[in-house]
Structure formats: structure tokens, C-alpha cells
Biotite code that builds the C-alpha atoms (Angstrom):
import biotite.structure as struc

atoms = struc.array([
    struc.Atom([-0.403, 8.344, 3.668], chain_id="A", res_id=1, res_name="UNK", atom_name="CA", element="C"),
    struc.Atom([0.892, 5.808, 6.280], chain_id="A", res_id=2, res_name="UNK", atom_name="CA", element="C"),
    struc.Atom([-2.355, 5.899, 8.134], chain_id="A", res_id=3, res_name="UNK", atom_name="CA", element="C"),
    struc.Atom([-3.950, 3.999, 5.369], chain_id="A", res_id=4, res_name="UNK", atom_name="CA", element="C"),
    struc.Atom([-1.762, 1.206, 5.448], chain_id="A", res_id=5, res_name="UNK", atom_name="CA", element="C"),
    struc.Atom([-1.410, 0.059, 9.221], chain_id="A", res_id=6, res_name="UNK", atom_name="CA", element="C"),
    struc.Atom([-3.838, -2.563, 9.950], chain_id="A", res_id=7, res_name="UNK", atom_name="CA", element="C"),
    struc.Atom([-6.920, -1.248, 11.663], chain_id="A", res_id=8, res_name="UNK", atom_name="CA", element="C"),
    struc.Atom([-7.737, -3.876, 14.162], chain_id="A", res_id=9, res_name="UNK", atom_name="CA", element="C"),
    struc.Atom([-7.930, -2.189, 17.893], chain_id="A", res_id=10, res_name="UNK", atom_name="CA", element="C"),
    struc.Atom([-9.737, 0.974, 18.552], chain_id="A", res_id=11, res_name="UNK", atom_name="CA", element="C"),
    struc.Atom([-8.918, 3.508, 21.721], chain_id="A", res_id=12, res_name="UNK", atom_name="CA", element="C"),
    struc.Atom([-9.127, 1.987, 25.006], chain_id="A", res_id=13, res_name="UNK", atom_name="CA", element="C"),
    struc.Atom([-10.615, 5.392, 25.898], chain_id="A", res_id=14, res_name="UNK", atom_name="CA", element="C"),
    struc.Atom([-13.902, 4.842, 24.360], chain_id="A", res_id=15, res_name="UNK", atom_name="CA", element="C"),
    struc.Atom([-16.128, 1.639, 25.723], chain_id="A", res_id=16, res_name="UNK", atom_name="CA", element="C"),
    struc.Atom([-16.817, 0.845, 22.337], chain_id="A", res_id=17, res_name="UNK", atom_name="CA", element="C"),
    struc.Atom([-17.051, -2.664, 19.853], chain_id="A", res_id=18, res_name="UNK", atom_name="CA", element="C"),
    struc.Atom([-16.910, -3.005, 16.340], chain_id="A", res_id=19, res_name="UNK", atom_name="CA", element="C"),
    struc.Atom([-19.040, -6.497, 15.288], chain_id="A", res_id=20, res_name="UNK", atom_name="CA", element="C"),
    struc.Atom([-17.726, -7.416, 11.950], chain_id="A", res_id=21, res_name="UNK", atom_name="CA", element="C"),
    struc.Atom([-18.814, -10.710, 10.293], chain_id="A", res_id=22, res_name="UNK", atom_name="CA", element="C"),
    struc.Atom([-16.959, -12.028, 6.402], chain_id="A", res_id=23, res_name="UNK", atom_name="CA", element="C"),
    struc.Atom([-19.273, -13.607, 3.778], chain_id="A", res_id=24, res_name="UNK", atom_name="CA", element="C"),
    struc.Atom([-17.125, -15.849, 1.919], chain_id="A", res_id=25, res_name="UNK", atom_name="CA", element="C"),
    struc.Atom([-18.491, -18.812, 0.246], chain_id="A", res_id=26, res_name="UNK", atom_name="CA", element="C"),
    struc.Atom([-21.627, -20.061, 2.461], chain_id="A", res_id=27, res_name="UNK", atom_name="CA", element="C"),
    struc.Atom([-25.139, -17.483, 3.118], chain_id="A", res_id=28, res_name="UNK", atom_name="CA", element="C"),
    struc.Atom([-26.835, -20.342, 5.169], chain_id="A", res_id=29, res_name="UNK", atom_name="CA", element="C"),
    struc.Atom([-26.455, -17.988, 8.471], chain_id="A", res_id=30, res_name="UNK", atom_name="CA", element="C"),
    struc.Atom([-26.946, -14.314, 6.798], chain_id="A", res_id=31, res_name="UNK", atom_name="CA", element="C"),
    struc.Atom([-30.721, -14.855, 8.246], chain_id="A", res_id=32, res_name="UNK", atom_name="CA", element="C"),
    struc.Atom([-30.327, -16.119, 12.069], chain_id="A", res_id=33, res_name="UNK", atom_name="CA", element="C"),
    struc.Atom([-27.421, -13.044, 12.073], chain_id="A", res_id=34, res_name="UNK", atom_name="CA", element="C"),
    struc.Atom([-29.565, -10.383, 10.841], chain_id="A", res_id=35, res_name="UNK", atom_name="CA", element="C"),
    struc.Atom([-32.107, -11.313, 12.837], chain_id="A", res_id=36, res_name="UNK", atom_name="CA", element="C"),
    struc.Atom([-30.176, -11.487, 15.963], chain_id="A", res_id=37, res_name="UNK", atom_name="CA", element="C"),
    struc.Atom([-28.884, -7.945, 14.659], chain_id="A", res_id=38, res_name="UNK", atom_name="CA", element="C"),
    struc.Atom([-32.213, -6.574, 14.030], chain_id="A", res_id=39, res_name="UNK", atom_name="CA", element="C"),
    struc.Atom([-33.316, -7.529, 17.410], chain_id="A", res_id=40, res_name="UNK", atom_name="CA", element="C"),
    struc.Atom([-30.533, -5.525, 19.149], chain_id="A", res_id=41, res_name="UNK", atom_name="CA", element="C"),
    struc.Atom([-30.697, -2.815, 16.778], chain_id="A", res_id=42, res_name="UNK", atom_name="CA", element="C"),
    struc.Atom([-26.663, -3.719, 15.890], chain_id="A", res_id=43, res_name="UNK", atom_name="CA", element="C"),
    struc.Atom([-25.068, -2.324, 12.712], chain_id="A", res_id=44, res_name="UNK", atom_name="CA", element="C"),
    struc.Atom([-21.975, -4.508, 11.949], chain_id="A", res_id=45, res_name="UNK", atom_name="CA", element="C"),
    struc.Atom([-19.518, -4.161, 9.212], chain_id="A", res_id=46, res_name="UNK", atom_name="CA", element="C"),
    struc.Atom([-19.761, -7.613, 6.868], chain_id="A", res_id=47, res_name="UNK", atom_name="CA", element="C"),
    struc.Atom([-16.818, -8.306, 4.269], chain_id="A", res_id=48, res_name="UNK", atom_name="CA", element="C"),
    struc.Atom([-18.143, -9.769, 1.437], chain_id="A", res_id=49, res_name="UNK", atom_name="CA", element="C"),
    struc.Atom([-16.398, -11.414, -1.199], chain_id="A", res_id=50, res_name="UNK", atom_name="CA", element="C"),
    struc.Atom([-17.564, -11.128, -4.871], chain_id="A", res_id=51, res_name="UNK", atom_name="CA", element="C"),
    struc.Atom([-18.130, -14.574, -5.625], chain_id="A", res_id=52, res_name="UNK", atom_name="CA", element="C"),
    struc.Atom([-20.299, -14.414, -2.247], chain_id="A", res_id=53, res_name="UNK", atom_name="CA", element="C"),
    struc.Atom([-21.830, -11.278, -3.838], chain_id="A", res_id=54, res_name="UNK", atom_name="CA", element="C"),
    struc.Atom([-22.238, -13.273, -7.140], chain_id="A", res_id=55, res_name="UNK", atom_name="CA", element="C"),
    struc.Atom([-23.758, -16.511, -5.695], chain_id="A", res_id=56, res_name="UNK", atom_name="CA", element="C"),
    struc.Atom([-25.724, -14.714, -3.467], chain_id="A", res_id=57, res_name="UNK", atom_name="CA", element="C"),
    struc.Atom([-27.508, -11.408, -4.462], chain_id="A", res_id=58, res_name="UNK", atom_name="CA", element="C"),
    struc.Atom([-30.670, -11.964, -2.299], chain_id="A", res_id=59, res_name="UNK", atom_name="CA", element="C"),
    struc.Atom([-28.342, -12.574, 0.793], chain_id="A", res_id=60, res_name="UNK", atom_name="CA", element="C"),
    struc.Atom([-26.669, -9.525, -0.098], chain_id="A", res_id=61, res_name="UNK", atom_name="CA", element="C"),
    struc.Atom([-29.442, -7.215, -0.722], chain_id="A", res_id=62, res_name="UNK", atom_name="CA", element="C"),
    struc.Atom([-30.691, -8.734, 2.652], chain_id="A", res_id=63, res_name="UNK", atom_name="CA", element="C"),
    struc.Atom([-27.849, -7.466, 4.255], chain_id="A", res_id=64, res_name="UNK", atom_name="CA", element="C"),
    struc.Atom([-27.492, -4.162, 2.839], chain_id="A", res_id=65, res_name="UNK", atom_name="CA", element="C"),
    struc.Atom([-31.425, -3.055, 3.313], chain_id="A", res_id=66, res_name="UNK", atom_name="CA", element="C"),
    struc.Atom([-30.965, -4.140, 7.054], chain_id="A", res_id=67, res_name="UNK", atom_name="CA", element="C"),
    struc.Atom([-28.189, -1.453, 6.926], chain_id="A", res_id=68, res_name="UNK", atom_name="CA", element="C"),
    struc.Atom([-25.157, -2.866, 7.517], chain_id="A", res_id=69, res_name="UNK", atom_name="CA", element="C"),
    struc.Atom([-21.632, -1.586, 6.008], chain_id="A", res_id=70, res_name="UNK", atom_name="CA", element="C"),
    struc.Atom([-19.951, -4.126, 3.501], chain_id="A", res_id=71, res_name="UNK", atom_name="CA", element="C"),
    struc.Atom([-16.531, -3.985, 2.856], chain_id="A", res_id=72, res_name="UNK", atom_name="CA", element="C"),
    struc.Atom([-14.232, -6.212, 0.842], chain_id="A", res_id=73, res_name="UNK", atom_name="CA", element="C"),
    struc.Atom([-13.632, -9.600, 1.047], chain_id="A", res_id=74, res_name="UNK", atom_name="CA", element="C"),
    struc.Atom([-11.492, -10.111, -1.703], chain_id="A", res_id=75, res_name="UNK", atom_name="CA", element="C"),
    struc.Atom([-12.927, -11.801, -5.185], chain_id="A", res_id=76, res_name="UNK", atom_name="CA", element="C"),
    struc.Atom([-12.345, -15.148, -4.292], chain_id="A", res_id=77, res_name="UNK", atom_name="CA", element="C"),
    struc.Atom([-10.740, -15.498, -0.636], chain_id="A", res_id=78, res_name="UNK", atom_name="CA", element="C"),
    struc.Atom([-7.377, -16.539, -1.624], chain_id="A", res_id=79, res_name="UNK", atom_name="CA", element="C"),
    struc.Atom([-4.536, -16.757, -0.212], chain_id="A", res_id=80, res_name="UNK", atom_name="CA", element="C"),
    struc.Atom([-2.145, -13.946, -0.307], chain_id="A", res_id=81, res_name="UNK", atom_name="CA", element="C"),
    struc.Atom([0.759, -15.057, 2.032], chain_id="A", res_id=82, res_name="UNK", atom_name="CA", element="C"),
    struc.Atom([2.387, -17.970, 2.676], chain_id="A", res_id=83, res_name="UNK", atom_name="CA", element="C"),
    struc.Atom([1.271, -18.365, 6.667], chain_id="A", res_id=84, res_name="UNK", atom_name="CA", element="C"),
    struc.Atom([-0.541, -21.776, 5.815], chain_id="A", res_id=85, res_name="UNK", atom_name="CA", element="C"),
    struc.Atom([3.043, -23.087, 4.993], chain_id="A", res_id=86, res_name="UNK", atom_name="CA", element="C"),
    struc.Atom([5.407, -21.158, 7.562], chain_id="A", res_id=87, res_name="UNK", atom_name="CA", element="C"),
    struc.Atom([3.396, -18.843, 9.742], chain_id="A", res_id=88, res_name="UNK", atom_name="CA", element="C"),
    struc.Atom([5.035, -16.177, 7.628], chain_id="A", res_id=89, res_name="UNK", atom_name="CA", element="C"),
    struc.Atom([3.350, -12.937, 6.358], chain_id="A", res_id=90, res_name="UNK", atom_name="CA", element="C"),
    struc.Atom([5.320, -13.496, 3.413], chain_id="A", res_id=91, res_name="UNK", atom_name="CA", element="C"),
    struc.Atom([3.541, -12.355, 0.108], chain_id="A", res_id=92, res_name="UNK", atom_name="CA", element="C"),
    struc.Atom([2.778, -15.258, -2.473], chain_id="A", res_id=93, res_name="UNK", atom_name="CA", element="C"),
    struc.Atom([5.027, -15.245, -5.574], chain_id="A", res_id=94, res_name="UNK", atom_name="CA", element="C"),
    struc.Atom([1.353, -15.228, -7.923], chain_id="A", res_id=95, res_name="UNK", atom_name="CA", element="C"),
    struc.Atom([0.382, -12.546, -5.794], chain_id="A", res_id=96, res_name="UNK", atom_name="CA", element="C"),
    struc.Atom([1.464, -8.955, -7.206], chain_id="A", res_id=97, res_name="UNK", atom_name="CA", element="C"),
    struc.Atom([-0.194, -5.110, -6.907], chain_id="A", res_id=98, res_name="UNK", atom_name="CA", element="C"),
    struc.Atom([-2.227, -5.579, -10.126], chain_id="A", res_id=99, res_name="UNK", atom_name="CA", element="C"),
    struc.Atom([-3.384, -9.298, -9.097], chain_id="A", res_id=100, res_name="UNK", atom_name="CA", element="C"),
    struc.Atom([-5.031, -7.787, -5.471], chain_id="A", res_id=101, res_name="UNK", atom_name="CA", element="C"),
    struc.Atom([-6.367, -4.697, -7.019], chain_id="A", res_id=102, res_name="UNK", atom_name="CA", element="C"),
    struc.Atom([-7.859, -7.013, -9.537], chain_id="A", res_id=103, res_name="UNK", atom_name="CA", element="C"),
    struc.Atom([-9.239, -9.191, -6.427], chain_id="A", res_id=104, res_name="UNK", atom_name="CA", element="C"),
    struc.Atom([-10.405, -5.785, -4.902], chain_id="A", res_id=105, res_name="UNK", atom_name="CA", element="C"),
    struc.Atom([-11.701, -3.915, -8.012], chain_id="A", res_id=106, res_name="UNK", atom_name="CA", element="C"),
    struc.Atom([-14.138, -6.843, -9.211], chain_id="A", res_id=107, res_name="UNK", atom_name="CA", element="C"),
    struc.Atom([-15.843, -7.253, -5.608], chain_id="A", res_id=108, res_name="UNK", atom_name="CA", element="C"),
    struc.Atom([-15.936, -3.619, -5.745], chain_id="A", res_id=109, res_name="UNK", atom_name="CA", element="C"),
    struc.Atom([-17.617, -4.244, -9.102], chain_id="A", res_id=110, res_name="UNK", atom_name="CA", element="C"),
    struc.Atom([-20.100, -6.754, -8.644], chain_id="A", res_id=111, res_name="UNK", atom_name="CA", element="C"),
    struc.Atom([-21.330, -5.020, -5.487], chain_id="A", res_id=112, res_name="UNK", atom_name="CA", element="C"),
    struc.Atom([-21.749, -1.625, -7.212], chain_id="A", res_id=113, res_name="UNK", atom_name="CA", element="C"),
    struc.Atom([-23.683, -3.898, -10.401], chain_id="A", res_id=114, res_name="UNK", atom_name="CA", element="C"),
    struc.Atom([-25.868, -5.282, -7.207], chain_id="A", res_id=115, res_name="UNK", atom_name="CA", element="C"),
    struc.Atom([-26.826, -2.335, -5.663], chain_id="A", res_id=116, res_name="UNK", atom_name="CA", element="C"),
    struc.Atom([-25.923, 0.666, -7.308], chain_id="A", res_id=117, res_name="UNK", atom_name="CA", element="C"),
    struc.Atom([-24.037, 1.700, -3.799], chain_id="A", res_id=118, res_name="UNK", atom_name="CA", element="C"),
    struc.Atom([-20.333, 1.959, -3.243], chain_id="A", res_id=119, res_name="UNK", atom_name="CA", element="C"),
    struc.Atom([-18.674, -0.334, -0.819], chain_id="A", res_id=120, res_name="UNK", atom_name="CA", element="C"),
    struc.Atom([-16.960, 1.307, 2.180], chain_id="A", res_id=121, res_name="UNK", atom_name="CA", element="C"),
    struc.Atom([-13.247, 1.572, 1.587], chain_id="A", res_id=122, res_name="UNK", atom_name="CA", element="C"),
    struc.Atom([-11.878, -1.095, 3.894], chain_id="A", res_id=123, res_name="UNK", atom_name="CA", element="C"),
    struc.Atom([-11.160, -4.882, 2.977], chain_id="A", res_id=124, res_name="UNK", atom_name="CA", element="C"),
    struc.Atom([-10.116, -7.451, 5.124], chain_id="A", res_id=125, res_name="UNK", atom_name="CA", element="C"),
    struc.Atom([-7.591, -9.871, 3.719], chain_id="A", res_id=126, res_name="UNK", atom_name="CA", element="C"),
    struc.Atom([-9.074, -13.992, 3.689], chain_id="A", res_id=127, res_name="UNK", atom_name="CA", element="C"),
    struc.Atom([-7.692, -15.872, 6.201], chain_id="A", res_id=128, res_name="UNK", atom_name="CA", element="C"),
    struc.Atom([-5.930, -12.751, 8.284], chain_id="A", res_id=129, res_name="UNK", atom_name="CA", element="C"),
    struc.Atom([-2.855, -12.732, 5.950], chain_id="A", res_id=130, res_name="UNK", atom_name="CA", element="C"),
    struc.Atom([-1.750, -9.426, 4.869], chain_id="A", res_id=131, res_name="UNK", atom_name="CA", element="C"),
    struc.Atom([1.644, -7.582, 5.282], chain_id="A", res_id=132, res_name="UNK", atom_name="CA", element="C"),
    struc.Atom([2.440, -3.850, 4.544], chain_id="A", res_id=133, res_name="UNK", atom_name="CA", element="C"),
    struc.Atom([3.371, -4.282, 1.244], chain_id="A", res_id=134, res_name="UNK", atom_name="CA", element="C"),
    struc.Atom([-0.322, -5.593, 0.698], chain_id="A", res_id=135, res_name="UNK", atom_name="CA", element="C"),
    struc.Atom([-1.969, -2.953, 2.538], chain_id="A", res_id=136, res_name="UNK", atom_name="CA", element="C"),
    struc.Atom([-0.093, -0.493, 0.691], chain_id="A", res_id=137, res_name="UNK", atom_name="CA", element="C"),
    struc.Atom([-0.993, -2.174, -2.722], chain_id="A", res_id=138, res_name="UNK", atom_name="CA", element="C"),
    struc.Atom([-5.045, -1.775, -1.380], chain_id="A", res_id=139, res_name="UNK", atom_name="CA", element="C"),
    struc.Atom([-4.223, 1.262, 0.364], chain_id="A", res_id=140, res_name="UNK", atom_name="CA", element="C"),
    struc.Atom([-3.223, 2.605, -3.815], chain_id="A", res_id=141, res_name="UNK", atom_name="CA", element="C"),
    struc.Atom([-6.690, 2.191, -4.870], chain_id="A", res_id=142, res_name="UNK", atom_name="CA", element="C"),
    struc.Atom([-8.283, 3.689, -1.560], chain_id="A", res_id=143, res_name="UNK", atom_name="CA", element="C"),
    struc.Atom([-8.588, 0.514, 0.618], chain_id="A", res_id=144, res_name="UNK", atom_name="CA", element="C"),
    struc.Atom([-7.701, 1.125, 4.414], chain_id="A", res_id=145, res_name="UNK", atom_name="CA", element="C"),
    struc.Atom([-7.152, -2.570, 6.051], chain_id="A", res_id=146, res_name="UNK", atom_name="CA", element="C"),
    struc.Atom([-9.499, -4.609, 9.090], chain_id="A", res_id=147, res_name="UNK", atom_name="CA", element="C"),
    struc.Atom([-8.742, -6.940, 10.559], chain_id="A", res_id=148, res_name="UNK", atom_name="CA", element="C"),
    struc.Atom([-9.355, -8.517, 14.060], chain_id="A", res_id=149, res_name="UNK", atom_name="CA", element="C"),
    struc.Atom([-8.660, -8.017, 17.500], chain_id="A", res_id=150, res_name="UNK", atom_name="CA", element="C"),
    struc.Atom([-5.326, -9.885, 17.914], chain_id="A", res_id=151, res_name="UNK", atom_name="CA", element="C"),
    struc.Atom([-3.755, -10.597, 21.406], chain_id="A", res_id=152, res_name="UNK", atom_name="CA", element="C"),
    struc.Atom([0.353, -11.294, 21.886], chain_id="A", res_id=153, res_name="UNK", atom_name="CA", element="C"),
    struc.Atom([-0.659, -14.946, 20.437], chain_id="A", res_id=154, res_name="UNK", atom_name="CA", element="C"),
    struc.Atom([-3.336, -17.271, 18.379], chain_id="A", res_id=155, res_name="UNK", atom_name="CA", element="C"),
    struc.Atom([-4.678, -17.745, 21.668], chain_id="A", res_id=156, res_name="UNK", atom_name="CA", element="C"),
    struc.Atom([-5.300, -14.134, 22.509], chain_id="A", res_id=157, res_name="UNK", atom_name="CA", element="C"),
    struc.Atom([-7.629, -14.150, 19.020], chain_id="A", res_id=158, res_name="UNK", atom_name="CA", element="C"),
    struc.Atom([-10.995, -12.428, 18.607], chain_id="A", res_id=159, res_name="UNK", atom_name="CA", element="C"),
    struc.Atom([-11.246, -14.539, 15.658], chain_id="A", res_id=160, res_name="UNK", atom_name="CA", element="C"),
    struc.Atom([-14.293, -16.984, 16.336], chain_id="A", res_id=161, res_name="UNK", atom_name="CA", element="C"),
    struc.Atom([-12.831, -19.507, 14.160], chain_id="A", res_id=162, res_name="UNK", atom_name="CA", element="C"),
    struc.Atom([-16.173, -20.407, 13.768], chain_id="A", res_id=163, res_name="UNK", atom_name="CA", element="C"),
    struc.Atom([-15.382, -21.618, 9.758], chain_id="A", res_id=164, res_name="UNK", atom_name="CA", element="C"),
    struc.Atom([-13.851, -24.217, 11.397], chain_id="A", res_id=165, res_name="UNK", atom_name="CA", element="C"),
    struc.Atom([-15.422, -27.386, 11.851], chain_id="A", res_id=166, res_name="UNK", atom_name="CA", element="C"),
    struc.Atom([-16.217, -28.473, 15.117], chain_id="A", res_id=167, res_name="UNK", atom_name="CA", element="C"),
    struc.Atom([-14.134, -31.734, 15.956], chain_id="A", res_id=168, res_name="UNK", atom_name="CA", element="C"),
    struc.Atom([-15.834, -32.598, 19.498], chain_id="A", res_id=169, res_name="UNK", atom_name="CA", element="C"),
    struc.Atom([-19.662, -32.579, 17.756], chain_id="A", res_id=170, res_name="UNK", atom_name="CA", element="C"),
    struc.Atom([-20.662, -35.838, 17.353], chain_id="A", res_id=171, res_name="UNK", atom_name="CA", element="C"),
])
């Protein structure tokens, strides 16, 4: 169905609603200050894990589940999928194909059922924002509905926190 492949990023303006997401990729050393901050305001978030995150980290990740949180997919390893690094172009990688991503997809899926016994929920959000239709139609074949972020009409306009990068004015 079409529905499943549009990227899911804005809900209705007619509900006063927000959707906290966080991605685990390669680092747990915040997992505790953000479930406790979570905890505190009895928040549920989504959190996109990736399965070498699930891998490294299975405490972190039990942590997060137990505290009741949804987890979709992060991808196995947070590569790239699309060549926007090199031309701000949603163009999909030549190494990239359908059985490559539902490879990606199928192990996180994997690992995190091996973890916990649970299913993840079926959304994934691609690493780094880059995904295309014919991606989300590749995940959308194995029952993955894209998430992504709240986007303005530019970069500026971002919900994105950009808080994985590092911060060039500390000292």
C-alpha cells in the first residue's frame, strides 16, 4: 500500500500532540540521564536502535525496554544508504540494493527479538535521514513503515538536534 511508504515525519496539526523519538546508534553513555528524565515526566518515546547498539549494549537495551519505551529500527550498522554526504542527493548507493537493507533491517530485527523475546515495532528510521521511496518501499516489503523527523522547507527548519555532532564553540 502507498501509505506504508511515505515518510512518516509530521502528524495532524489538529491534535496538540509530540512524538519524542531518540536513535541508539553506536554510544549508550546517555540511555541513563534520558530515561531518567523520561521516567520523571512519565514520557514514553519511540528509540531506534541499531543492532550493533543492541549487540554492544544489551543492559542499555533491556533498560530501555523495561522502562517501556517503543524501539524501532535503526538499521544493523547505521550506514549510509544515499549519496547526500556527497551531493545532497537522495540518491540510493550503488552497494545498496532491496536484499542488502532488508538484510540491515532483518538482523536488528533479529538481535532484538534474541534480546528480549519481543518484536520490534514496525517502523525504522534510516541513519543519517537518507532514505528515498525506492528505500521505503524496499522496508515497506518486509512490513517497515518509515520515521523520520520533523523537517521544515530547509536544514534550518530541522527538528533534528544534531546533537551527534560535536560541539565546536566548547572549549
Amino acid at each position: 500500500p502507498k501509505t506504508t511508504v511515505v515518510d512518516f515525519s509530521k502528524g495532524t496539526v489538529a491534535e496538540k500532540v509530540i512524538a519524542l523519538t531518540f536513535d541508539g546508534g553506536s554510544l549508550a553513555n546517555a540511555v541513563a540521564p534520558i530515561l531518567e528524565i523520561l521516567a520523571e515526566h512519565a514520557i514514553i518515546s519511540t528509540m531506534f536502535l541499531t543492532g550493533r547498539f543492541i549487540e554492544k549494549y544489551p543492559q542499555a537495551t533491556l533498560q530501555i525496554v523495561r522502562a517501556g519505551h517503543e524501539i524501532g529500527n535503526h538499521t544493523w550498522d547505521h550506514s549510509h544508504l544515499t549519496t547526500f554526504a556527497e551531493n545532497n542527493k537522495h540518491t540510493t548507493l550503488q552497494n545498496i540494493d532491496r536484499d542488502t537493507l532488508h538484510d540491515q533491517l532483518s538482523r536488528t530485527g533479529e538481535a532484538f527479538f534474541e534480546l528480549t523475546d519481543m518484536r520490534m515495532q514496525p517502523f525504522w528510521r534510516a541513519p543519517y535521514g537518507e532514505h528515498n521511496h525506492e528505500l521505503r518501499s524496499w522496508a515497506a516489503v518486509i512490513g517497515y513503515r518509515h520515521i523520520g523527523w520533523t523537517m521544515g522547507k530547509s536544514a534550518d527548519e530541522s527538528l533534528d538536534t544534531l546533537d551527534w555532532l560535536a560541539d565546536s564553540t566548547a572549549t
